[in-house]
gemmi code that builds the backbone of each chain (N, CA, C; Angstrom):
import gemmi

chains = {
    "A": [
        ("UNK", (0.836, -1.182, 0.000), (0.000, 0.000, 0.000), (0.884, 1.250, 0.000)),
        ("UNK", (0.063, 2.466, -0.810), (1.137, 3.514, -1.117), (0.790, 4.572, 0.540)),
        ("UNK", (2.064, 4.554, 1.539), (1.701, 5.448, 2.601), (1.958, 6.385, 2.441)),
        ("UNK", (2.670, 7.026, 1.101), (2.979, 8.391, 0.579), (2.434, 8.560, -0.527)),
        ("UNK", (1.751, 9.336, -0.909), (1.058, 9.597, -2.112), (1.361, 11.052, -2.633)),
        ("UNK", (1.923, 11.056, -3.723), (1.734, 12.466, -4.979), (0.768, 11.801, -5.509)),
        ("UNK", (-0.068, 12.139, -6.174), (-1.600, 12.083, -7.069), (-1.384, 12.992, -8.594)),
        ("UNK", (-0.355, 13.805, -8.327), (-0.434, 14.720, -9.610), (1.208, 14.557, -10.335)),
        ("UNK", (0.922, 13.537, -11.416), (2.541, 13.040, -11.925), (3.415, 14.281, -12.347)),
        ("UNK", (2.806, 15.217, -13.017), (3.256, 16.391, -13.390), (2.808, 17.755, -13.656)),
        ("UNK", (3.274, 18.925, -13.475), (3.271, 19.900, -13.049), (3.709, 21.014, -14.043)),
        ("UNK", (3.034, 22.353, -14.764), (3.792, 22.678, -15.510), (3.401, 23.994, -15.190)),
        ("UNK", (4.593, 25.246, -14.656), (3.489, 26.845, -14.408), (4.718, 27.690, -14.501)),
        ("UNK", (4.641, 29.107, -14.928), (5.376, 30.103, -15.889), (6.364, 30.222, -14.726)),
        ("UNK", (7.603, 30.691, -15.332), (8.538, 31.288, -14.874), (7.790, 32.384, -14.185)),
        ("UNK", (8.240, 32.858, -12.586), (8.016, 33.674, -11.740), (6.313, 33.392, -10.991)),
        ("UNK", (5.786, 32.623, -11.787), (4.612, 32.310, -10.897), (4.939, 30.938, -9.645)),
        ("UNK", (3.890, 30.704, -8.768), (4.454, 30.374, -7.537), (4.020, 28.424, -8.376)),
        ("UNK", (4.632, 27.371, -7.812), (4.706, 26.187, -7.909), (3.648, 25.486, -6.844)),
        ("UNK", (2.861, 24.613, -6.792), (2.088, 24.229, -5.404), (2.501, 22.745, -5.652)),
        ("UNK", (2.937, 22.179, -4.633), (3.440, 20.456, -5.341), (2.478, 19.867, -3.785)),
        ("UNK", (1.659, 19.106, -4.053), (0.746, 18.205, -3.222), (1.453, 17.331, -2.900)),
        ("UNK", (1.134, 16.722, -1.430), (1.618, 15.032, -0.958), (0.408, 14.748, 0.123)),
        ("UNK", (0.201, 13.664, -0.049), (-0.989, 12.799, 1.155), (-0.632, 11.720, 1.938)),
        ("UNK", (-0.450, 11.429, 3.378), (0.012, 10.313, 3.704), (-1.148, 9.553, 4.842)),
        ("UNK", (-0.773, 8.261, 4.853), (-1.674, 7.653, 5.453), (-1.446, 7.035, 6.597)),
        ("UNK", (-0.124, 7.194, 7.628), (0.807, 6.993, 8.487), (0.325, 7.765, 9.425)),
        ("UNK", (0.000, 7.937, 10.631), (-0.549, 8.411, 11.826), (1.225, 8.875, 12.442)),
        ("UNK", (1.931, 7.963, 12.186), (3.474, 7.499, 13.181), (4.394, 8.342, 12.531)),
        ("UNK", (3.736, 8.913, 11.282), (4.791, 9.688, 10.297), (5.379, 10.693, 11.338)),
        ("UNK", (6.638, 11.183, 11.657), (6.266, 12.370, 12.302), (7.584, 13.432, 11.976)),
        ("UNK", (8.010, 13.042, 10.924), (8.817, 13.870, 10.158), (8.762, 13.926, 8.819)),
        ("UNK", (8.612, 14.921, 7.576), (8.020, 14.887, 6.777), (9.594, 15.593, 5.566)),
        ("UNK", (9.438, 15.073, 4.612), (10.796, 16.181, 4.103), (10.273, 15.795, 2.081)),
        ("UNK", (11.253, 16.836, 2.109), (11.079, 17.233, 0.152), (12.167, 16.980, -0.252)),
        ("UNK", (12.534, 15.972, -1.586), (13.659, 15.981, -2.086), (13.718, 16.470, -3.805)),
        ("UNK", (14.905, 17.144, -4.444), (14.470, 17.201, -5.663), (15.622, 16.000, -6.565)),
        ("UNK", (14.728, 15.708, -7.633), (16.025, 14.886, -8.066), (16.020, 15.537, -9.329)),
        ("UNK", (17.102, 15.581, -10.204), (17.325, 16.024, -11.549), (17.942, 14.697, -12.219)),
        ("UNK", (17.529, 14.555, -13.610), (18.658, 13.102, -14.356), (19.683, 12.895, -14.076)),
        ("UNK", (19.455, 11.882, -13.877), (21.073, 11.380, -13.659), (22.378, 11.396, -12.227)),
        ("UNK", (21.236, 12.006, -11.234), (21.473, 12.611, -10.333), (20.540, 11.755, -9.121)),
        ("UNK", (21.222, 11.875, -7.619), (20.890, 10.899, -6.506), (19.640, 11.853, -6.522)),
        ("UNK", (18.788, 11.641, -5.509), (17.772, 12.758, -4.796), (18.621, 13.685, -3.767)),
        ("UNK", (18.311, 14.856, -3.710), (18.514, 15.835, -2.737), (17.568, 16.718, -2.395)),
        ("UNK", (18.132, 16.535, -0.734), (17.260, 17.320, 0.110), (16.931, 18.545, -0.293)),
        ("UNK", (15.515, 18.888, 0.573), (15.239, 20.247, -0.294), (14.894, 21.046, 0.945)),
        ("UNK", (13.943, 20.692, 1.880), (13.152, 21.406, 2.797), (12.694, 20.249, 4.439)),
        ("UNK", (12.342, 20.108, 4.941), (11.565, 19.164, 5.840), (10.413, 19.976, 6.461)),
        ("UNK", (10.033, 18.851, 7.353), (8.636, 19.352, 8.163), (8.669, 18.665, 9.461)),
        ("UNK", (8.518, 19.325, 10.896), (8.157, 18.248, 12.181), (6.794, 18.561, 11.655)),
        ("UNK", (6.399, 16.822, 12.307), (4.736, 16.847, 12.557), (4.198, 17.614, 13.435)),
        ("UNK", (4.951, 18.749, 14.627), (4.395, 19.343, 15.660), (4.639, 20.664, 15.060)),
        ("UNK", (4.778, 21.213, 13.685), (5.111, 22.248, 13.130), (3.852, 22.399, 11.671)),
        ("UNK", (3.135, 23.395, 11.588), (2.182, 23.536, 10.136), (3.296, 24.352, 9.099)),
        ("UNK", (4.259, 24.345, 9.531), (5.002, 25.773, 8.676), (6.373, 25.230, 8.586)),
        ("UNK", (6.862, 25.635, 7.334), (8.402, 25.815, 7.821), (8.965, 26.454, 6.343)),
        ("UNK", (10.166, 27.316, 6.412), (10.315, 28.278, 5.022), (11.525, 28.114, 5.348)),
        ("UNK", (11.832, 28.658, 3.587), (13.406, 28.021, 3.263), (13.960, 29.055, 2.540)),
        ("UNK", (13.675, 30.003, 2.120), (13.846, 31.228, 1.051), (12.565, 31.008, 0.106)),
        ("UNK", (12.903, 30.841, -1.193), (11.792, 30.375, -1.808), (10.807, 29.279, -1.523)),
        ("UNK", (11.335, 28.427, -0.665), (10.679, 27.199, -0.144), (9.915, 27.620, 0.970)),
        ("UNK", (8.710, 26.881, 1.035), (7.711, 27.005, 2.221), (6.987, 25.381, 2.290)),
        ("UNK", (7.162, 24.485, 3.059), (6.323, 23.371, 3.229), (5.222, 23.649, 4.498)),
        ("UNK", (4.185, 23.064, 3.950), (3.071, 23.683, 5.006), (2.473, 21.987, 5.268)),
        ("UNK", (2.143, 21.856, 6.554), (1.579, 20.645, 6.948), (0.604, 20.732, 7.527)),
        ("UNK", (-0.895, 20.138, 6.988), (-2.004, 19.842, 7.824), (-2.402, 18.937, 8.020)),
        ("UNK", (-2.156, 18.182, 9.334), (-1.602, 16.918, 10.219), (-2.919, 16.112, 10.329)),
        ("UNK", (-4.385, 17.098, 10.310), (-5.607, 16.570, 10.416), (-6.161, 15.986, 9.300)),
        ("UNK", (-5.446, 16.264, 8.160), (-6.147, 16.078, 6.976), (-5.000, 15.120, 6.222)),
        ("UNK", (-3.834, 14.825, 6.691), (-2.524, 14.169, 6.362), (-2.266, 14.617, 5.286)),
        ("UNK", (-2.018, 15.971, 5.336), (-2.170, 16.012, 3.915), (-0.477, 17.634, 3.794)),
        ("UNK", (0.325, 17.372, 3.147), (1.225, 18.741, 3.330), (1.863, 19.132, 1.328)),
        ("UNK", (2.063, 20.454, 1.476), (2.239, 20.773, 0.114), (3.796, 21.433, 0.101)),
        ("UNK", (4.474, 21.584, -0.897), (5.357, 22.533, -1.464), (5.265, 23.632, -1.660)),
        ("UNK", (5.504, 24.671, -0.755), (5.398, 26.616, -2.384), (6.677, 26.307, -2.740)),
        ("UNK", (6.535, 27.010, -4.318), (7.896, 27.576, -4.590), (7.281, 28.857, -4.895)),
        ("UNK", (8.340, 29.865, -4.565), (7.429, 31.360, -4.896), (8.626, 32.185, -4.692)),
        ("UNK", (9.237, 32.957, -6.206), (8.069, 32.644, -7.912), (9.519, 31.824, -8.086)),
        ("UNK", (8.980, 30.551, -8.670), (9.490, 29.841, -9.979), (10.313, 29.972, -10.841)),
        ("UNK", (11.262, 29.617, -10.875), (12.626, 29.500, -11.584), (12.972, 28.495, -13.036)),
        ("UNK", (13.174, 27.967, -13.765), (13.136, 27.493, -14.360), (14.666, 26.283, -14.303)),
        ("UNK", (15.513, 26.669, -13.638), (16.473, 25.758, -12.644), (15.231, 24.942, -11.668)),
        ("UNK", (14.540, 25.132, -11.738), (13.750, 24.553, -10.388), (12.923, 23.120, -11.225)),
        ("UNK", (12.479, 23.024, -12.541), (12.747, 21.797, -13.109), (13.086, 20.970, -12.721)),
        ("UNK", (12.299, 19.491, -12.472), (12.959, 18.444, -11.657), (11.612, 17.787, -11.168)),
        ("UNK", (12.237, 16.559, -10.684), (11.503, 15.605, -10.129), (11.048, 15.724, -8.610)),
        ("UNK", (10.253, 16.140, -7.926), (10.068, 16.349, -6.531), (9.380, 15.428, -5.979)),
        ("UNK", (10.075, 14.648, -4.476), (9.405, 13.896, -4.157), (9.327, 14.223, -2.713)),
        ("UNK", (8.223, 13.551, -2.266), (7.662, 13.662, -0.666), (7.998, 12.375, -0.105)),
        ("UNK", (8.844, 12.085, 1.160), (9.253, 11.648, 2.322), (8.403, 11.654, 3.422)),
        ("UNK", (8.097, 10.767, 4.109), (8.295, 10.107, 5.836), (9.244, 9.496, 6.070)),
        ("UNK", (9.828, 10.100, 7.213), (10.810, 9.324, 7.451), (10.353, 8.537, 8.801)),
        ("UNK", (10.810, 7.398, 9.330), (10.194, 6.475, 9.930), (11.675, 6.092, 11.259)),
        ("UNK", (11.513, 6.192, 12.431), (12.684, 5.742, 13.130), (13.113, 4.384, 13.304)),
        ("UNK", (14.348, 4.055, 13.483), (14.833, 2.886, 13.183), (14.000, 2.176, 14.652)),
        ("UNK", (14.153, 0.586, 14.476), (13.767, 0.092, 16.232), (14.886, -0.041, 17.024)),
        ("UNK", (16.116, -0.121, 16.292), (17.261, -0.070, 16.843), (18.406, 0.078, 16.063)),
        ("UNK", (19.421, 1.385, 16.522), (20.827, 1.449, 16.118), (20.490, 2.196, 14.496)),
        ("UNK", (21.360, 2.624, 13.639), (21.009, 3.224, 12.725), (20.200, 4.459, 12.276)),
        ("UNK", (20.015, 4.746, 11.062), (18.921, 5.710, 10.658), (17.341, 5.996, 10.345)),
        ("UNK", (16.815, 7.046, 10.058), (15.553, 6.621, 10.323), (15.466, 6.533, 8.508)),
        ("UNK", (14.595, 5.137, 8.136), (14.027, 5.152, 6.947), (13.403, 6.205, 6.480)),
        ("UNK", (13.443, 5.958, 4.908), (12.385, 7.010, 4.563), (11.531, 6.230, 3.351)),
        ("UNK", (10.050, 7.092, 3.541), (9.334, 6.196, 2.968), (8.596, 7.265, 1.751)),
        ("UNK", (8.739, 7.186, 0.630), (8.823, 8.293, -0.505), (7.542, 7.800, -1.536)),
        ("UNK", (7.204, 9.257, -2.013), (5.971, 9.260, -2.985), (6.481, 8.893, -4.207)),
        ("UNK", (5.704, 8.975, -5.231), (6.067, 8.507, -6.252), (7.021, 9.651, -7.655)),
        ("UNK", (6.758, 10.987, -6.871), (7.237, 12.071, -7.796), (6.200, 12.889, -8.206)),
        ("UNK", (6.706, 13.825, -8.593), (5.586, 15.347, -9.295), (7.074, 15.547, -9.769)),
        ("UNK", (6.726, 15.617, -11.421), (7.693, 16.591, -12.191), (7.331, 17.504, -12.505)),
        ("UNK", (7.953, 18.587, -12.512), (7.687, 20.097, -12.330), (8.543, 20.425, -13.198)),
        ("UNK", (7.596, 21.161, -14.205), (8.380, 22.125, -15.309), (8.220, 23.766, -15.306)),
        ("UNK", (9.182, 24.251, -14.985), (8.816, 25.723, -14.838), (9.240, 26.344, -16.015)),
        ("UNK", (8.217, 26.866, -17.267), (8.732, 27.832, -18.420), (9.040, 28.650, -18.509)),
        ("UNK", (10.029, 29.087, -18.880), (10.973, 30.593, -19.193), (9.831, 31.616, -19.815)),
    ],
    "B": [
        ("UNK", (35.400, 16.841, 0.069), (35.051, 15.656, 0.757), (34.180, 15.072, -0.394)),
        ("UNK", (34.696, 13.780, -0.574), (33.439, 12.839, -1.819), (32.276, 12.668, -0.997)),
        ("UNK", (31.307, 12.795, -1.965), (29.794, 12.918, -1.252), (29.594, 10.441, -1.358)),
        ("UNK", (28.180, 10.616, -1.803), (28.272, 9.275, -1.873), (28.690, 8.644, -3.185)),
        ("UNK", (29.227, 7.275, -3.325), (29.587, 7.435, -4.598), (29.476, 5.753, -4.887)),
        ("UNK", (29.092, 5.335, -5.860), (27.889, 4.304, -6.502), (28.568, 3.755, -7.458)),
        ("UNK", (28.373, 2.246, -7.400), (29.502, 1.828, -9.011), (28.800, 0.723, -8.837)),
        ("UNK", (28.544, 0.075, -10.415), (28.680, 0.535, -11.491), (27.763, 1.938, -11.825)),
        ("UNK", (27.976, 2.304, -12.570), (26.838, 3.658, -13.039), (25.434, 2.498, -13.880)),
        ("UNK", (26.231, 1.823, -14.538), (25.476, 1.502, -15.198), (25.677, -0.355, -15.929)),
        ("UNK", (24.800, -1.244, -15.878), (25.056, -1.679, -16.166), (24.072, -3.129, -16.679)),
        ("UNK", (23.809, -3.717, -17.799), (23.293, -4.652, -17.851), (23.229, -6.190, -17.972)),
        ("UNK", (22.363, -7.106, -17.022), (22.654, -8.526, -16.664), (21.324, -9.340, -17.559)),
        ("UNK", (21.465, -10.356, -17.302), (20.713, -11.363, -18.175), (19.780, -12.199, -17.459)),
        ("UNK", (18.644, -12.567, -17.273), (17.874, -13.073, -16.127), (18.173, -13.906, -15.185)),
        ("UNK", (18.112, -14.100, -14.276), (18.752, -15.667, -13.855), (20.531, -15.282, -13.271)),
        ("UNK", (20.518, -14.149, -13.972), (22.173, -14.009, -13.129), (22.305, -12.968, -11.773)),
        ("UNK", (23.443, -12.750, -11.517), (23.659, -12.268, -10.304), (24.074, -11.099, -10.438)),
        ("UNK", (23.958, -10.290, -9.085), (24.695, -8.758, -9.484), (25.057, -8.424, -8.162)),
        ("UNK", (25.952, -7.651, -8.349), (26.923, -6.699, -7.099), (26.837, -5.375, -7.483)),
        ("UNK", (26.488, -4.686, -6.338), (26.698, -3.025, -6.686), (26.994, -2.739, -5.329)),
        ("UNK", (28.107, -1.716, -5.679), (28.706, -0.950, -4.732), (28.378, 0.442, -3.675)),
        ("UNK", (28.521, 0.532, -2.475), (28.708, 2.272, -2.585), (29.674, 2.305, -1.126)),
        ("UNK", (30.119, 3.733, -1.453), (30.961, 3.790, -0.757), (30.151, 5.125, 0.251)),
        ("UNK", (30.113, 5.271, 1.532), (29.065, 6.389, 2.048), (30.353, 7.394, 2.243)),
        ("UNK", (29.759, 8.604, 2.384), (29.607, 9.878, 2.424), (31.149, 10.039, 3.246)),
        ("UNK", (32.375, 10.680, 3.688), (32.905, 11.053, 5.084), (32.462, 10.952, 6.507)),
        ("UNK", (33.010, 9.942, 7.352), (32.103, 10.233, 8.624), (30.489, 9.458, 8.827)),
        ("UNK", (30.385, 9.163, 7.648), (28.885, 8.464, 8.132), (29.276, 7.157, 8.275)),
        ("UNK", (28.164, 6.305, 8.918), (28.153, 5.086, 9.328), (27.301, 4.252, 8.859)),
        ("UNK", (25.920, 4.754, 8.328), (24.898, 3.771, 7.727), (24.960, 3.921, 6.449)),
        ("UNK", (24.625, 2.829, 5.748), (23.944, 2.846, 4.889), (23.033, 2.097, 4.165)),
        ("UNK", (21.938, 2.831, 3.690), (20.308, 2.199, 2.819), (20.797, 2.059, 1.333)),
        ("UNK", (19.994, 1.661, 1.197), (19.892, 0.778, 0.305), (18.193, 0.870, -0.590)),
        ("UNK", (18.024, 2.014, -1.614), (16.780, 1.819, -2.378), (16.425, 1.537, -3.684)),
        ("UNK", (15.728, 0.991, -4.195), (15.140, 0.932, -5.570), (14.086, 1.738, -5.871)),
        ("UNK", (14.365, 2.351, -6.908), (13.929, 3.119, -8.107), (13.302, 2.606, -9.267)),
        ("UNK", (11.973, 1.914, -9.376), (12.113, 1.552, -10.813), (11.138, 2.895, -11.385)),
        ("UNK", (10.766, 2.387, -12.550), (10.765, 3.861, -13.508), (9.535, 4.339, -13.252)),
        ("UNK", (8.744, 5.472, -13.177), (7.981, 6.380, -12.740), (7.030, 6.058, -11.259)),
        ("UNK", (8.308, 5.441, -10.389), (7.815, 4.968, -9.066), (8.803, 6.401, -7.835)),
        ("UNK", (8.768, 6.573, -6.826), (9.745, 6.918, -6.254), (11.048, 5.596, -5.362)),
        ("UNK", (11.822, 6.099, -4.742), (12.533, 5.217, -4.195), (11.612, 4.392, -2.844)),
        ("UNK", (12.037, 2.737, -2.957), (11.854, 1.981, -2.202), (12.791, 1.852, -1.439)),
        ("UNK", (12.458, 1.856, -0.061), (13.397, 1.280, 0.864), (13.856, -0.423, 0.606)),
        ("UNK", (15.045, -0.633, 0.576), (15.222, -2.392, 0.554), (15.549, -2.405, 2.068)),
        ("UNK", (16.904, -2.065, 2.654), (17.361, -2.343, 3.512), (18.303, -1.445, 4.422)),
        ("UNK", (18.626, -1.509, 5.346), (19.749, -0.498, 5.857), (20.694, -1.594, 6.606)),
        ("UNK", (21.980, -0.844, 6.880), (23.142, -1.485, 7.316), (23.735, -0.485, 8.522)),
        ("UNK", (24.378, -0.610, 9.396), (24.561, -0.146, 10.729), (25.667, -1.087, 11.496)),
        ("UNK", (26.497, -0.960, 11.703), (27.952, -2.005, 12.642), (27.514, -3.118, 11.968)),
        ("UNK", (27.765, -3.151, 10.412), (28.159, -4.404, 9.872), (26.962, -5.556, 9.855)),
        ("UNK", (25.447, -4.578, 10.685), (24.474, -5.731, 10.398), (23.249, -5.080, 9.826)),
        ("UNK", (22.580, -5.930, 9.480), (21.340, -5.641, 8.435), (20.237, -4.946, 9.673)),
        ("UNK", (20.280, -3.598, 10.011), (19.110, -3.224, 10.735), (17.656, -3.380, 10.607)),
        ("UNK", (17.533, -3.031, 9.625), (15.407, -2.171, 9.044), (16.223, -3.245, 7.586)),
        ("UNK", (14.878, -3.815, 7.379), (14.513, -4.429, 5.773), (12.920, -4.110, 5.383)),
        ("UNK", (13.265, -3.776, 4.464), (11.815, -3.470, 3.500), (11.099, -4.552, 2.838)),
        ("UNK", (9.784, -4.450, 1.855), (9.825, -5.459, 1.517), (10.129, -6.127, 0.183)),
        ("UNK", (10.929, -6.695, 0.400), (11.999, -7.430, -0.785), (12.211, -8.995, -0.440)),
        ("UNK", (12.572, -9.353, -1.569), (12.180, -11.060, -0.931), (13.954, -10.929, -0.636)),
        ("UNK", (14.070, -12.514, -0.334), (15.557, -12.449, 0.132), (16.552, -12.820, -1.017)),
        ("UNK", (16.300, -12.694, -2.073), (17.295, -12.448, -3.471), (18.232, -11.174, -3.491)),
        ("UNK", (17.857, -10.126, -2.337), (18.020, -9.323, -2.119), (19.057, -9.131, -0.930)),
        ("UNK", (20.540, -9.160, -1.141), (21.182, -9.658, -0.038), (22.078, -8.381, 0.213)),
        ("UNK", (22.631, -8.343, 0.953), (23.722, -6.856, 1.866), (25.345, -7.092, 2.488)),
        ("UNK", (25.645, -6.384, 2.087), (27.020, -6.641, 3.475), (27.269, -5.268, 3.786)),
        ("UNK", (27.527, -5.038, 4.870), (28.387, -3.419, 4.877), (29.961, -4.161, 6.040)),
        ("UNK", (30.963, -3.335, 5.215), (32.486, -3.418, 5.620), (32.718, -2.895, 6.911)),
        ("UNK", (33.774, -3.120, 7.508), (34.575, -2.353, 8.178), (34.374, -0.806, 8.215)),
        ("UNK", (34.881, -0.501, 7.121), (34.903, 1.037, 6.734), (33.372, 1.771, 6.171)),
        ("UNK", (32.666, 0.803, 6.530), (31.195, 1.736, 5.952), (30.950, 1.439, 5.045)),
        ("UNK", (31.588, 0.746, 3.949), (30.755, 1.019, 2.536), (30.173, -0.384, 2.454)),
        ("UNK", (29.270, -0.309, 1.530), (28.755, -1.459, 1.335), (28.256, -1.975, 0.115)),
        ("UNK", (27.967, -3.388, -0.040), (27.468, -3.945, -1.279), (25.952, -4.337, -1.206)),
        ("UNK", (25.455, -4.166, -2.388), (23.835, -4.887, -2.334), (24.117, -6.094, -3.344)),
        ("UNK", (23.289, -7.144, -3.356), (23.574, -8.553, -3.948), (22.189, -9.252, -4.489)),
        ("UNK", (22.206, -9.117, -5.730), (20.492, -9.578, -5.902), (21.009, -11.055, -6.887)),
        ("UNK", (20.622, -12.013, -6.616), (20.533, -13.453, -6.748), (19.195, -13.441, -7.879)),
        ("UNK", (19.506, -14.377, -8.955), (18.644, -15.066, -9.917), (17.705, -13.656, -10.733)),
        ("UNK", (18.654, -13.074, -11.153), (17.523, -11.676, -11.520), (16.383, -11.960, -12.554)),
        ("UNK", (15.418, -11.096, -11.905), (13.671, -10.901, -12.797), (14.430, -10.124, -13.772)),
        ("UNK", (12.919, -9.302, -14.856), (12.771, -8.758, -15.480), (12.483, -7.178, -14.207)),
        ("UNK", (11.477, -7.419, -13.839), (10.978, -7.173, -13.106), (12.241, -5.866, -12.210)),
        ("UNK", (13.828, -6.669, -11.612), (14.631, -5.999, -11.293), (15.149, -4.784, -11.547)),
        ("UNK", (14.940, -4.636, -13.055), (15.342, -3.176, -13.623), (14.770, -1.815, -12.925)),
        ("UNK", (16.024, -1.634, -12.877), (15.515, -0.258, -12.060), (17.119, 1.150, -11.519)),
        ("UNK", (16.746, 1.701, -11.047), (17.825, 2.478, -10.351), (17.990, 2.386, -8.850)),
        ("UNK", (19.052, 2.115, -8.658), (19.357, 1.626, -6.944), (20.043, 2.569, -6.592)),
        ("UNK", (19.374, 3.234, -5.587), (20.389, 4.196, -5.077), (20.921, 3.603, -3.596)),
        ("UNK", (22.039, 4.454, -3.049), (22.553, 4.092, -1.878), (22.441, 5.556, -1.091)),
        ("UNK", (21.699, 5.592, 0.107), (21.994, 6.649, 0.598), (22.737, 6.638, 2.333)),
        ("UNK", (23.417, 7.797, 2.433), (24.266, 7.270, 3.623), (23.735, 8.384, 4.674)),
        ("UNK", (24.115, 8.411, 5.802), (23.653, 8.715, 7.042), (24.549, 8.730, 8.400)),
        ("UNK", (24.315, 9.266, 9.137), (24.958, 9.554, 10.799), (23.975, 9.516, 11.601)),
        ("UNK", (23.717, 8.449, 13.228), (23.003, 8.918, 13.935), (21.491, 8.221, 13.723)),
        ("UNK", (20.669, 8.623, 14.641), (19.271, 8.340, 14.411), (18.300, 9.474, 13.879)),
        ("UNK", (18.848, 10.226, 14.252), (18.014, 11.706, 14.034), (18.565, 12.136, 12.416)),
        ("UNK", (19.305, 11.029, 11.642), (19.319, 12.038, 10.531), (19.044, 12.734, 9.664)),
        ("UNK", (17.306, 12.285, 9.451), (16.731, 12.973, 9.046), (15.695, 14.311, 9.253)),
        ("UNK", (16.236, 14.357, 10.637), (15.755, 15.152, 11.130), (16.530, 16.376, 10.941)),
        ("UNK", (18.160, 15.929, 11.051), (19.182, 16.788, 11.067), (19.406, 16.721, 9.574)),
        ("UNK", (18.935, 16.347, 8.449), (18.860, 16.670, 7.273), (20.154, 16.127, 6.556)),
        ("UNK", (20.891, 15.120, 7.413), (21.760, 14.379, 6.940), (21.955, 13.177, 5.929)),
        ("UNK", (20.970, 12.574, 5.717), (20.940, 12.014, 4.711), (21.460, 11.978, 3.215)),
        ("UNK", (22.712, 11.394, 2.602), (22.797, 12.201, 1.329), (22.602, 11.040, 0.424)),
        ("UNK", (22.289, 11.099, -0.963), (22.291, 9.752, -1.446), (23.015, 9.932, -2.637)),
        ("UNK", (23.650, 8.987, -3.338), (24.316, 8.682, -4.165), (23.629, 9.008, -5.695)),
        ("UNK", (24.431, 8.591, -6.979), (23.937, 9.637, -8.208), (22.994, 7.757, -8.681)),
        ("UNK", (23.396, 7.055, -8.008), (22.354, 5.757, -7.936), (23.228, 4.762, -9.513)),
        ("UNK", (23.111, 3.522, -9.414), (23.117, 2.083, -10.612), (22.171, 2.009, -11.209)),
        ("UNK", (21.720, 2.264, -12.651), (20.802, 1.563, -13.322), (21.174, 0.459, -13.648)),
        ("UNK", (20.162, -0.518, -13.732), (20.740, -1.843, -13.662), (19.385, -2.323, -14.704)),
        ("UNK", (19.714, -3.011, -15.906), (19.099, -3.201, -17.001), (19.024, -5.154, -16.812)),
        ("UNK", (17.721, -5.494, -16.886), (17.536, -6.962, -16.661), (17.243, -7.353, -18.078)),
        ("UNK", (17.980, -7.978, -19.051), (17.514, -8.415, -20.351), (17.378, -10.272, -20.714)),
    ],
}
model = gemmi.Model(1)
for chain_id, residues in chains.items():
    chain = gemmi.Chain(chain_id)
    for i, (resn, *xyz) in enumerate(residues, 1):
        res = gemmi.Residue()
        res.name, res.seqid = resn, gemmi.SeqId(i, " ")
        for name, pos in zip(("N", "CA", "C"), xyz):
            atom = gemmi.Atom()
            atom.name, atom.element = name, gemmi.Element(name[0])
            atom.pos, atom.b_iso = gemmi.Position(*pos), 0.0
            res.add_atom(atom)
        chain.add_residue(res)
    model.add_chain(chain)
structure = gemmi.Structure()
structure.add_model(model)
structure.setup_entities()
């Protein structure tokens, strides 16, 4: 079963207008939330995170907003770059039961094309 | 400092055979995961590694095998390959339990690995 969900495969909005990238999860235990971007050819990298005891958190252009009642948290980008192109994916990360790191448990992607 | 770093880049096997892929983690880190990528999915957790033993496993049958070294780095080992296998494996490395909290996580530029 998918406990991270993007719903919207891709994404396409003008240079300088703002980006909204959706994620839905179905994890009660989730309680850290994070954004990665990946570009071809390239690992994923971090972008932003979220505590579950936080609705907010901003990054410069980045803003992830979380509403914990509705499991439901989004991306801004604001305004849109066209470097900003890329694969974005949504994270839970999950704590280990012992020793190690905490997993992470990832959506399926939103590619985001921002036009010049 | 080399970030994470992944070998082969690329490479393709024949059903029924075996494969080794490498990574070597990050400076200083100690874990490392282990995910699959196949194509318009996000990354799956397989497994993580921690003092040389298999911590957290995902779900993967056991064709799906691990070692991590001395020095941190480690191998993934998939036995009798599907079709099905093709995909991109990334390795991502880590410090700690909190690392994703502390935004440590970095992952590698990932193996495509072609099942023909």
């Amino acid at each position: 079963d998918q406990q991270v969900k993007q719903n919207s495969p891709s994404l396409s909005v003008q240079e300088g207008r703002i980006s909204i990238l959706n994620c839905d999860y179905t994890n009660s235990m989730f309680d850290y939330f994070l954004w990665y971007k990946k570009y071809p050819a390239e690992g994923p990298t971090f972008l932003i995170s979220i505590s579950s005891i936080k609705d907010k958190n901003e990054d410069g252009r980045f803003t992830v907003f979380l509403n914990k009642s509705a499991k439901h948290l989004s991306l801004h980008i604001v305004p849109s770059q066209p470097g900003d192109s890329a694969v974005y994916f949504c994270a839970a990360s999950v704590l280990p039961p012992q020793g190690g790191s905490e997993k992470l448990v990832f959506g399926k992607g939103t590619k985001l094309t921002v036009n010049p | 400092d080399a970030g994470v770093t992944q070998s082969p880049t690329h490479l393709i096997k024949t059903r029924g055979q075996q494969v080794t892929l490498r990574c070597s983690p990050k400076s200083g880190h100690d874990t490392v995961s282990w995910y699959q990528q196949a194509l318009g999915q996000g990354p799956q957790f397989i497994f993580q590694y921690y003092e040389e033993e298999e911590r957290q496993r995902g779900n993967f049958p056991d064709r799906f095998s691990g070692h991590q070294f001395p020095n941190y780095s480690s191998e993934l080992n998939v036995n009798a390959l599907l079709l099905g296998d093709s995909a991109l494996y990334l390795c991502a490395s880590s410090l700690g339990v909190f690392a994703a909290v502390g935004n440590t996580i970095y992952f590698g530029e990932g193996s495509w690995l072609t099942v023909v």
